[in-house]
N, C-alpha and C positions, 0 to 999 in steps of 0.2 A: 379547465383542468383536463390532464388526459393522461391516461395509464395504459398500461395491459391489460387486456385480459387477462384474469387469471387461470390455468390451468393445470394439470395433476402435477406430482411432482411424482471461489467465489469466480498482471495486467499480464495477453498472458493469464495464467491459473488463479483462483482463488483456493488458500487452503488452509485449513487450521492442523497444528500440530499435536502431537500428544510427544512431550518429554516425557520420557522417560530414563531416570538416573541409576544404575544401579550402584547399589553399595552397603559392603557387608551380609551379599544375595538378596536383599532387599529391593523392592523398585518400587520408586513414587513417582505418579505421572502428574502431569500439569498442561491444562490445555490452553494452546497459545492461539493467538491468530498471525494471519500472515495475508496478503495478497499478493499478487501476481497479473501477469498480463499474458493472452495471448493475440500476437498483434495479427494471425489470422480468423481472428472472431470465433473460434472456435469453442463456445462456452459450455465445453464437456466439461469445464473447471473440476481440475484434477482436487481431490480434497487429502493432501499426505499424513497419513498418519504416522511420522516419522520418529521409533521410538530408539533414543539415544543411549547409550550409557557413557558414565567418563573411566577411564580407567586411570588408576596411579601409575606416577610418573618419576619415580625415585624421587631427587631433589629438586624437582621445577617448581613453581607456585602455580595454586589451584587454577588460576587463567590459562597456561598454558599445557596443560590438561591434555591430551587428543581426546577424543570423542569414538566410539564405537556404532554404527548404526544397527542396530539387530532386527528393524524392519520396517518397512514401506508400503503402504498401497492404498492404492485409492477409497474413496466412500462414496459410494453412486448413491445412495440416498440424503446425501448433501447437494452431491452435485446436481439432481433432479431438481431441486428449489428452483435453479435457473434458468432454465430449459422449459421457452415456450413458443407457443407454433404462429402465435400472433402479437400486434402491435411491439412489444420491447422484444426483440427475439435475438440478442445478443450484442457483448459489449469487450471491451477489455478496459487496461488502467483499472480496478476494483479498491477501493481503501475503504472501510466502513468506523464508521464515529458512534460508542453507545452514547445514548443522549440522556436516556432515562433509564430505569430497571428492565424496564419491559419495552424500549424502541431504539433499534439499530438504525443508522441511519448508511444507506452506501453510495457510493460516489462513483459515477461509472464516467471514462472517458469515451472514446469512438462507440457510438453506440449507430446498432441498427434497428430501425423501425418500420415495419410491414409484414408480413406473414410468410408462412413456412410450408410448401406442398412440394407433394415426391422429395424429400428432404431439399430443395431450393428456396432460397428465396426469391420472393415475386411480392413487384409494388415495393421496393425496400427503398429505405431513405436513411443515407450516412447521415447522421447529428454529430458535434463534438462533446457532448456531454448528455448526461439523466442522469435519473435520482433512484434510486429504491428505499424503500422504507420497510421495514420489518418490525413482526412483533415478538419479542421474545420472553422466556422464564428462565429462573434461576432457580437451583436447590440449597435448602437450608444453608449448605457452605461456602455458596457465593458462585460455584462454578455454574454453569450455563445448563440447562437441565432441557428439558423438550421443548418444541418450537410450541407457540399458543395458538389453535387452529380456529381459525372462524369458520363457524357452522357454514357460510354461505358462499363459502370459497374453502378449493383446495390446496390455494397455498395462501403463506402470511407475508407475502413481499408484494406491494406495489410497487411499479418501477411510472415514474412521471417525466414528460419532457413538457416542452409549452409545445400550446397550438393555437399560437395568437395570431397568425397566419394560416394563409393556406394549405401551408407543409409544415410537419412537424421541426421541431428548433430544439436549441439547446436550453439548458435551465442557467446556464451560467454563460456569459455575455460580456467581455471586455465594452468598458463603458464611453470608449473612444471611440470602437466600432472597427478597430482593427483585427485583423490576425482571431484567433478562437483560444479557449481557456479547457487545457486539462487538470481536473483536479486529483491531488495529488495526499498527502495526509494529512490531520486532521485531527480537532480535540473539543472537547468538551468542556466550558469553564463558567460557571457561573450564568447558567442556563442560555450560553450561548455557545455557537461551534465556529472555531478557528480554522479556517480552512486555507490550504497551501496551493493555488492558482498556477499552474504554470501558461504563461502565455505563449503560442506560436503561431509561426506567420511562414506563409508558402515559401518556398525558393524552387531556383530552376534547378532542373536535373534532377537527379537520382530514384528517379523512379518511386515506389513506396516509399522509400526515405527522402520525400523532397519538401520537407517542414525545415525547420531551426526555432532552438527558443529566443527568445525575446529578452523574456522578464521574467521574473516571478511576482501574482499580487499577493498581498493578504488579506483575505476575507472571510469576513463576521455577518455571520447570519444571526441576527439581531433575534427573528421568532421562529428556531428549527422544528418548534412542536408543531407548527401550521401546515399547510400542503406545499408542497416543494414548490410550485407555480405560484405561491401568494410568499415565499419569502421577501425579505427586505434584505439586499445583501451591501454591505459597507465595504469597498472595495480600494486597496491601499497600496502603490507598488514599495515592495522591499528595495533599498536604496544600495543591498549589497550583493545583489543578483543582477544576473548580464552578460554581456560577450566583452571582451576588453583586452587588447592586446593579446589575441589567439587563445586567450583562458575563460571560458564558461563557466560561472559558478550559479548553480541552482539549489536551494533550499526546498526541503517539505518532504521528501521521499519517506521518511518516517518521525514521526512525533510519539511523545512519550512525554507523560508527569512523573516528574522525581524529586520528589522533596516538597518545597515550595514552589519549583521552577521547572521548566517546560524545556526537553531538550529535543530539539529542531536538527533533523541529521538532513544532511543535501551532500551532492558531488560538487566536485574539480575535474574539467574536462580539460583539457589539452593535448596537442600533437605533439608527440615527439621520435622523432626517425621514422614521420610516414605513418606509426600507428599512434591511434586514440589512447589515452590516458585517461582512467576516470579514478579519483581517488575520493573516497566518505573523509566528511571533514561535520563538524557539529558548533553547534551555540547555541548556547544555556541562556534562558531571559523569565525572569516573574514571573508568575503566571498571574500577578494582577498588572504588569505595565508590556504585555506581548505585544500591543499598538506600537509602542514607544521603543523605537531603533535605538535607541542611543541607551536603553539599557541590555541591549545585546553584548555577550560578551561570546569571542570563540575559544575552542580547543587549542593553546599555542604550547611551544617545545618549553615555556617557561611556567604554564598554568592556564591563565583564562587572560585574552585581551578583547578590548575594543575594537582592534584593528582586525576586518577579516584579513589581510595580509596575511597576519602572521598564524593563522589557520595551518595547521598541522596534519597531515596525512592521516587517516585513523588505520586506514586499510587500503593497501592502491590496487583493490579490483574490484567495483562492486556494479552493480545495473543501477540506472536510474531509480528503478522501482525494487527499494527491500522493505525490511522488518527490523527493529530494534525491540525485544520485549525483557520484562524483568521478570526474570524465574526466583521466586519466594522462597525463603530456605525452609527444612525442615528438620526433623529427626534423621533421616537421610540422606539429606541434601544441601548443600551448602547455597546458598541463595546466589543470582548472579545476574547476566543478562542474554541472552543469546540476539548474536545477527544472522538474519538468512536471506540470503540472496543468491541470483545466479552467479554461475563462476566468474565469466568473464562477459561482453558482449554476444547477446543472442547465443548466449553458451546454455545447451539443454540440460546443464548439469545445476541442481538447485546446492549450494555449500550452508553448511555452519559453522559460526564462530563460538566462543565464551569467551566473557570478561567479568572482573570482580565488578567493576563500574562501568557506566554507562558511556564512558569513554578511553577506555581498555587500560593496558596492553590486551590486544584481542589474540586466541591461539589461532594456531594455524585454521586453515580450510577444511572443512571433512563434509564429502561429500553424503548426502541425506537422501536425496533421487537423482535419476536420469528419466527426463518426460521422453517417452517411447514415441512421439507424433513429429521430433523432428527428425527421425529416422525413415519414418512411414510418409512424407510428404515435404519434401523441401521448403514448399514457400509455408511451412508453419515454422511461428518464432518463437519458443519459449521464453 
């Protein structure tokens, strides 16, 4: 087994949000989660406290709504959780899965491992993936209440990779032995976690961008309450991800339970006039037959098919890496779902959506932040 050190205190940023709706002078907030990436390791992980209001809109319906943002800014006693000077000292790709009341589990992809002097790294080692494990509490009402501190450590995150070798590795492993595995979102079901694999494999050129994906697998970690290094992981390729006549479809970028069933958002990549196209597209599947592909069904212009074909644009601008969450309604607040994501490719600009359901009509864009570091430094990626 091997971890970090712990010491004092989430692809791209980690951050949790606080909705806030106003209406009728009233505000009820509701704290969501979100990740993010920054793809130059810089795990200052911005934490947004992004409080929204929706305002009325004459005769539109509630979805189409704009949104108000009345304020932003960071939480550096969130972001200090992350921030250490030895063995796990930084990552991007973050999604995290609660497992139990009191254990987060997070999923980190590019991660680096070695220590941290005169703020450099020294002795580092690129991995494509580790683990963190965190201990958490709730208050009477279910929301997330103070972290649970062990007396013998200053923080409650282990982050784990293997060191079954003589350099440290990843904890997730294409079983072929090809290409390397980012993981991606992720759920909880019946005391196992569904995890969305993306696999990629080198290509020539393009400098930091000289990956492509693959596949995507699905994988079930059979015993998540174990130590990340003794999982048993059941490792399955999705039959409807891939590259295929210039169109990229990848699954897992965010998961969500809604209802009985499990809805699985991923992009539509394609060229078209020379720029990238990336459009959210979704499929709804059991959440007791998630193994079983052929009970997938997607988002189409007529309802729900079998055929990813007929996959339906949800949004034609989203990053790889968003959030899909379900905002509960209230005495103030009309229940819904909000998406967040960047605006466009490596755009610094983070947007929100509403929708009544979990596969719209979505409103417009309204922008929530602007991360101020790809201002201050070129090669960082929001």
């Amino acid at each position: 087994m091997a971890h970090s050190k712990s010491s004092p205190m989430h692809r791209r940023h980690l951050s949790d949000e606080v909705l806030s709706v106003v209406r009728d002078g009233k505000r009820d907030q509701r704290m969501l989660s979100r990740c993010r990436t920054d793809a130059a390791f810089l795990m200052r992980a911005l934490i947004l406290y992004g409080i929204i209001g929706l305002i009325a809109s004459g005769n539109k319906s509630h979805a189409d709504a704009p949104f108000r943002v009345l304020e932003a800014m960071a939480a550096p006693e969130l972001d200090a959780r992350f921030q250490r000077t030895e063995g796990w000292i930084g990552a991007d790709g973050n999604y995290s899965v609660e497992v139990t009341h009191d254990r987060r589990l997070w999923f980190h992809s590019d991660t680096w491992i070695g220590r941290i002097s005169d703020s450099q790294r020294v002795d580092a080692r690129l991995i494509n993936n580790s683990v963190g494990v965190e201990r958490i509490s709730k208050t009477a009402d279910g929301s997330c209440g103070k972290v649970l501190n062990n007396p013998e450590e200053a923080s409650t995150i282990q982050f784990f990779w293997n060191d079954r070798k003589t350099v440290p590795q990843a904890i997730f492993q294409p079983e072929d032995g090809h290409g390397w595995f980012w993981p991606f979102g992720g759920i909880a079901l019946e005391g196992r976690v569904h995890l969305f694999l993306w696999k990629m494999e080198k290509k020539d050129g393009d400098g930091a961008f000289g990956f492509q994906p693959v596949t995507v697998c699905h994988g079930e970690i059979l015993n998540p309450l174990d130590v990340p290094t003794e999982w048993r992981v059941r490792q399955k390729a999705i039959p409807f991800c891939g590259v295929s006549q210039g169109t990229t479809v990848l699954l897992g970028s965010s998961v969500m339970a809604y209802q009985s069933d499990v809805m699985v958002y991923g992009v539509r990549e394609r060229t078209y006039e020379n720029r990238l196209q990336r459009e959210m597209i979704v499929a709804r599947v059991p959440q007791l037959t998630i193994r079983d592909f052929s009970s997938w069904r997607f988002r189409s212009k007529d309802g729900w098919s079998h055929d990813i074909a007929d996959a339906v644009a949800l949004v034609d601008s989203v990053a790889t890496e968003f959030s899909v969450t379900s905002i509960p309604s209230s005495s103030t607040m009309k229940g819904g779902f909000l998406l967040v994501t960047n605006d466009q490719f490596l755009s610094p600009r983070i947007v929100a959506r509403k929708s009544d359901t979990p596969w719209g009509p979505w409103s417009d864009a309204v922008t929530l932040f602007s991360c101020p570091e790809a201002k201050e430094d070129k090669n960082v990626f929001c």
